[in-house]
C-alpha atoms as one frame of an Amber mdcrd trajectory, in Angstrom:
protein
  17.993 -14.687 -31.451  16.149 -11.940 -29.200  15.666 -12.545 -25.580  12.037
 -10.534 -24.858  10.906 -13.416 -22.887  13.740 -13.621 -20.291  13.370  -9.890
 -19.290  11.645 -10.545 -15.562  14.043 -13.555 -14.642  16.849 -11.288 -12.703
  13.966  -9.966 -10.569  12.567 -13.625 -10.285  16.150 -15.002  -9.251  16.763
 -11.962  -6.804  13.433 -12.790  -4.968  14.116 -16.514  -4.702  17.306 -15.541
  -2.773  16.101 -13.322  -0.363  13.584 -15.982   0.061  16.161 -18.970   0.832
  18.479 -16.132   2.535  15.616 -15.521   4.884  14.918 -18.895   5.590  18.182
 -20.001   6.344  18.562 -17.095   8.756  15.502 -18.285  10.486  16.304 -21.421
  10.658  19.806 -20.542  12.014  18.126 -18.058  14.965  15.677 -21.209  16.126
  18.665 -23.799  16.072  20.764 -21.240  18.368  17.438 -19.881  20.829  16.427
 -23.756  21.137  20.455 -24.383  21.863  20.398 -21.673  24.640  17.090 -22.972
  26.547  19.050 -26.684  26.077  21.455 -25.270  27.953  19.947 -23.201  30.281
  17.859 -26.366  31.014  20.773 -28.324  31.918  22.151 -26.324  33.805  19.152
 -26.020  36.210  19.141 -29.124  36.183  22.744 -29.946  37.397  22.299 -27.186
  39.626  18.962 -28.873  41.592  20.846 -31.953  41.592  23.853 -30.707  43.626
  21.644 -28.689  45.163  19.948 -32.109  46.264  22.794 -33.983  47.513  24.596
 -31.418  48.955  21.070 -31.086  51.420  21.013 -35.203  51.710  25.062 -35.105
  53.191  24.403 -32.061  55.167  21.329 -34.096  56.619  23.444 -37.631  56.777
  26.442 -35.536  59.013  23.842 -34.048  60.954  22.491 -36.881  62.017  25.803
 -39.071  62.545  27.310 -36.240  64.539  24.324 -35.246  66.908
């Protein structure tokens, strides 16, 4: 039994695994650049929050000690 009709289906295989390679890597980079803005968001936001308070019982001893 010849095989003449199978001769393009390495090439076709190769190309269909650079194709899911590339989309798992790209899927991979968004996952970790939407991790680091997460992050990044959070810790703003701790960092107004503390911010906050810290200003509300400077304001609070101020005005009990004055």
């Amino acid at each position: 039994m010849e095989r003449h009709n199978e001769r393009g289906i390495a090439m076709v295989v190769a190309l269909f695994m650079v194709l899911i390679t590339s989309v798992v890597g790209t899927t991979l980079m968004t996952v970790a650049r939407t991790e680091t803005q997460s992050t990044q968001n959070y810790r703003m936001t701790s960092q107004a929050r503390y911010g906050a308070e810290s200003a509300i019982h400077r304001a609070a001893n101020y005005l009990l000690n004055t």
